[in-house]
ZADO-1210 file (C-alpha; in nm, 4 decimals, padded with zeros to 6 digits):
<atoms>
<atom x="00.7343" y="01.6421" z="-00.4943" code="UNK" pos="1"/>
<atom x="00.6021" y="01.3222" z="-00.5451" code="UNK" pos="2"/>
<atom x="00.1934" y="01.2691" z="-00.5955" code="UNK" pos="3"/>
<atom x="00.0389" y="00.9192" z="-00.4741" code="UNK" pos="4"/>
<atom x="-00.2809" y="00.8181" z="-00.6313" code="UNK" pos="5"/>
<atom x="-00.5067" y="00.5059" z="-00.5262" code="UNK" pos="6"/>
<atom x="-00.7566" y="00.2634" z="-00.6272" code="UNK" pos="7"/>
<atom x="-00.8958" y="-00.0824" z="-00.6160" code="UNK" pos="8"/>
<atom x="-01.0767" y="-00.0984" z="-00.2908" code="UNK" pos="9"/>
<atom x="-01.4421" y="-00.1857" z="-00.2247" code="UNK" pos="10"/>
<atom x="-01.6295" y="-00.4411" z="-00.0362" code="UNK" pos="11"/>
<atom x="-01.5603" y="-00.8278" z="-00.0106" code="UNK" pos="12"/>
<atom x="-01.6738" y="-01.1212" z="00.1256" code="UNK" pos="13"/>
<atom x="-01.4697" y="-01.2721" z="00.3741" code="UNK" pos="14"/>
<atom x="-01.2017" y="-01.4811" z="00.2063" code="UNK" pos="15"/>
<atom x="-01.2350" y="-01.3234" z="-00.0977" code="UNK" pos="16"/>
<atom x="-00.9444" y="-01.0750" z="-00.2877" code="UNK" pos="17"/>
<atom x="-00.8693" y="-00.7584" z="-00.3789" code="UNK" pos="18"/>
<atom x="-00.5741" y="-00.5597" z="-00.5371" code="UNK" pos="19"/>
<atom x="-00.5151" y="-00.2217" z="-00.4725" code="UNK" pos="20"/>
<atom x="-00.2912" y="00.0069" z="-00.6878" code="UNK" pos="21"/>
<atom x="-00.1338" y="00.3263" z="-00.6327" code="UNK" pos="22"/>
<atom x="00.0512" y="00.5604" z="-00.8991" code="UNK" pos="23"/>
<atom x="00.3527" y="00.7702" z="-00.8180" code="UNK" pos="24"/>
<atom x="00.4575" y="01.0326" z="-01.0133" code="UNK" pos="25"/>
<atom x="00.7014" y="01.3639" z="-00.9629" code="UNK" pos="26"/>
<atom x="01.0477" y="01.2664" z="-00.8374" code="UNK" pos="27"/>
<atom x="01.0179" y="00.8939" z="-00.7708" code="UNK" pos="28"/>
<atom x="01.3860" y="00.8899" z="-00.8845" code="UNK" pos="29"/>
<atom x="01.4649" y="00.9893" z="-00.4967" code="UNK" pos="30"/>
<atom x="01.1783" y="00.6793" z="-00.3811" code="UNK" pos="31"/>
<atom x="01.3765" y="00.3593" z="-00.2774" code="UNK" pos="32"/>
<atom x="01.1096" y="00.2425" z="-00.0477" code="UNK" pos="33"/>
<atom x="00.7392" y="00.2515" z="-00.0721" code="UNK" pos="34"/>
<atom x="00.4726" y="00.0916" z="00.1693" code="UNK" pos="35"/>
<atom x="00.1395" y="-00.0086" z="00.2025" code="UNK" pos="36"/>
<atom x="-00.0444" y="00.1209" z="00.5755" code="UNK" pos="37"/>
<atom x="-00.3765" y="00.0864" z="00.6870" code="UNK" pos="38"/>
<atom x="-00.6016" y="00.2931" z="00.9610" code="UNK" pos="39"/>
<atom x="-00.8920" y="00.2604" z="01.1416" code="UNK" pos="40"/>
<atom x="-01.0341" y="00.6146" z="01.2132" code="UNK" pos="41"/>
<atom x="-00.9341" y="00.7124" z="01.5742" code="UNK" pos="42"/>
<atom x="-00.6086" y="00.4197" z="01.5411" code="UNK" pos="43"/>
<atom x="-00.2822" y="00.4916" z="01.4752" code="UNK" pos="44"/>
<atom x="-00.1750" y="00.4033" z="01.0963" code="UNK" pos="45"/>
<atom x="-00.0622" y="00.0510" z="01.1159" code="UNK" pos="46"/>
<atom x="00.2536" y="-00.0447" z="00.8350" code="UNK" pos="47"/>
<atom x="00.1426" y="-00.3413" z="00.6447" code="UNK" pos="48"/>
<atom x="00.3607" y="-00.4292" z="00.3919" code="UNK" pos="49"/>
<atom x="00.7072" y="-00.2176" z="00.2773" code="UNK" pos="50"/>
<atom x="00.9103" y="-00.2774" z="-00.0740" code="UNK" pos="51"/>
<atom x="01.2654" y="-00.1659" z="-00.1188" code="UNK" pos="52"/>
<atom x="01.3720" y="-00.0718" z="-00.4969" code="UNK" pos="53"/>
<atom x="01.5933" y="-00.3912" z="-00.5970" code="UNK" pos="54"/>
<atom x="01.5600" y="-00.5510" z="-00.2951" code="UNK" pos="55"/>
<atom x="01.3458" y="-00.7386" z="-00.0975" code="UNK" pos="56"/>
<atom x="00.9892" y="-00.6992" z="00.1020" code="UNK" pos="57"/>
<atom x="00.8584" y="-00.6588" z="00.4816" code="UNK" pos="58"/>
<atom x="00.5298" y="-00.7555" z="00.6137" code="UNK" pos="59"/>
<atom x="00.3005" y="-00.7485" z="00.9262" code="UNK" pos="60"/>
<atom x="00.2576" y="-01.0680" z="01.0586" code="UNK" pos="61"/>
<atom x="-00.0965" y="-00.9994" z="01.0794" code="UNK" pos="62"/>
<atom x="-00.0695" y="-01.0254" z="00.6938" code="UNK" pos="63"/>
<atom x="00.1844" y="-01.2785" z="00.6394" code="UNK" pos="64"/>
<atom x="00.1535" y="-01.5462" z="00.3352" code="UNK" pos="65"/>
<atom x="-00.2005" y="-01.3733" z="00.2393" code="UNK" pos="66"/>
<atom x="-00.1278" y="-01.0158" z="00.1119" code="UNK" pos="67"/>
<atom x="00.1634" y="-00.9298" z="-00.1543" code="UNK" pos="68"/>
<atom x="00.3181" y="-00.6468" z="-00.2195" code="UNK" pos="69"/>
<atom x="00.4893" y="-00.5795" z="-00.5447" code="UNK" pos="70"/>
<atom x="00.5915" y="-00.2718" z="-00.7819" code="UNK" pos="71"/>
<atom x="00.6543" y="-00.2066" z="-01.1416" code="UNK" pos="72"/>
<atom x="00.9202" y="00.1034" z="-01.1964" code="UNK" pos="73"/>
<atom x="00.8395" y="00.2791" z="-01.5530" code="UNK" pos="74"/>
<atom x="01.0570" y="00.5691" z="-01.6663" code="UNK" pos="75"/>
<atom x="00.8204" y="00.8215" z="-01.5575" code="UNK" pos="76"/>
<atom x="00.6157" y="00.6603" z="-01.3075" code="UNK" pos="77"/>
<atom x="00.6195" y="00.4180" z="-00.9925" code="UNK" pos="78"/>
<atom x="00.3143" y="00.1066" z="-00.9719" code="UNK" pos="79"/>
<atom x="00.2551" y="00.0189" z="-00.6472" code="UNK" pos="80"/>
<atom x="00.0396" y="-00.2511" z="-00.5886" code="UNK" pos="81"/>
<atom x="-00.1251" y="-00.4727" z="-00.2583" code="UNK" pos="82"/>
<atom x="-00.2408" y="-00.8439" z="-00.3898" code="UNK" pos="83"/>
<atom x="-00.4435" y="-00.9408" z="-00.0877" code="UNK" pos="84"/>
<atom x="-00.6281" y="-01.2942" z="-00.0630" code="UNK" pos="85"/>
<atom x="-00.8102" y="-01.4674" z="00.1900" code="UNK" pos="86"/>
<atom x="-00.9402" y="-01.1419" z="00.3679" code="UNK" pos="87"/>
<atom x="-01.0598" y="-01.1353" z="00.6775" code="UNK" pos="88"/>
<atom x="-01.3048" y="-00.8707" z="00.8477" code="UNK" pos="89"/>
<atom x="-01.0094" y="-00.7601" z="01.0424" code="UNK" pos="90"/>
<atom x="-00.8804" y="-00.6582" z="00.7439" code="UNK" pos="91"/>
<atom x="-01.1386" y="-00.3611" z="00.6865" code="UNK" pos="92"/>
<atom x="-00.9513" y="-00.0201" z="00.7248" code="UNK" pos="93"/>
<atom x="-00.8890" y="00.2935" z="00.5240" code="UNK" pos="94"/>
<atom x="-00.5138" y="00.1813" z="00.2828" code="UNK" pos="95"/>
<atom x="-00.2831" y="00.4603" z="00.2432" code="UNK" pos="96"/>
<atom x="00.0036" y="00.4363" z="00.0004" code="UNK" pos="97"/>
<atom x="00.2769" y="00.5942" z="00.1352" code="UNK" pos="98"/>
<atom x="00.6364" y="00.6875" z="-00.0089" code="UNK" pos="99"/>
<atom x="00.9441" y="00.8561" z="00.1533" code="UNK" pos="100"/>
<atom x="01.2547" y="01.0871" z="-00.0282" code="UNK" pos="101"/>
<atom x="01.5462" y="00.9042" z="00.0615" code="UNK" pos="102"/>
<atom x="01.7536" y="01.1876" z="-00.0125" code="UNK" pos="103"/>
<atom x="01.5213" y="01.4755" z="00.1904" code="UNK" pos="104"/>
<atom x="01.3296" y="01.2530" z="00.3930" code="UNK" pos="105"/>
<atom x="00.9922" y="01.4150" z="00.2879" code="UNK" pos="106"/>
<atom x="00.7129" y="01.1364" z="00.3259" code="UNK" pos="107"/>
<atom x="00.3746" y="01.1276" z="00.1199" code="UNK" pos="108"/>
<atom x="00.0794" y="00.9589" z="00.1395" code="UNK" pos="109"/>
<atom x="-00.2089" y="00.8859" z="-00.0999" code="UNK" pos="110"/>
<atom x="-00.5727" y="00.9513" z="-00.0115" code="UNK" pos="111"/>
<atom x="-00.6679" y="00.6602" z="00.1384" code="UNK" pos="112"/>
<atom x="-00.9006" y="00.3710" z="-00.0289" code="UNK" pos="113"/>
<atom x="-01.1650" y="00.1719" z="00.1851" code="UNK" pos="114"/>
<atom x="-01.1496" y="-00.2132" z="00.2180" code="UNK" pos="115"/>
<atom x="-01.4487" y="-00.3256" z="00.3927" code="UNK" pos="116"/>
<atom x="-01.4233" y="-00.7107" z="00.4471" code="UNK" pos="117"/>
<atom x="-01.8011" y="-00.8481" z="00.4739" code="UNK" pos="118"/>
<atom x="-01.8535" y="-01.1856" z="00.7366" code="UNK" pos="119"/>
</atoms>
């Protein structure tokens, strides 16, 4: 089991920042990749940004050269974290953490945190 917590949204100004966070704990050992999505209620979840462990990064173009994603590996915990800068009102959505087993292919998602991007 692995358990996903969030935080670090709110509201913003348009072109303004945020940086979300999300926690994973349980057996992150079997977590190589770890992603950021984002859904508008009644939308299908939308992948915005994906980290491999020792490897490299994926984004939506949508989010390309303004949002970062990045991740800190402790010994008993994974740091997940979403840099995003210059936000647009597009950008407003509910951000789900979400992490996969590579060995049983169980996925998990965090609770969601609102971003609400202000024009």
């Amino acid at each position: 089991q692995v358990q996903l917590v969030e935080s670090g949204g709110g509201l913003v100004q348009a072109g303004g920042s945020l940086r979300l966070s999300c926690a994973a704990s349980g057996s992150i050992f079997r977590v190589n990749v770890m992603d950021w999505y984002r859904q508008v209620s009644g939308k299908e979840r939308e992948l915005v940004a994906s980290i491999i462990r020792y490897s490299g990064s994926n984004y939506a173009d949508s989010v390309k050269g303004r949002f970062t994603i990045s991740r800190d590996n402790a010994k008993n915990a994974i740091y997940l974290y979403l840099q995003m800068n210059s936000l647009k009102p597009e950008d407003t959505d509910v951000y789900y953490c979400h992490a996969r087993d590579s060995v049983a292919g169980t996925v998990y998602w965090g609770q969601g945190t609102q971003v609400t991007v202000s024009s």
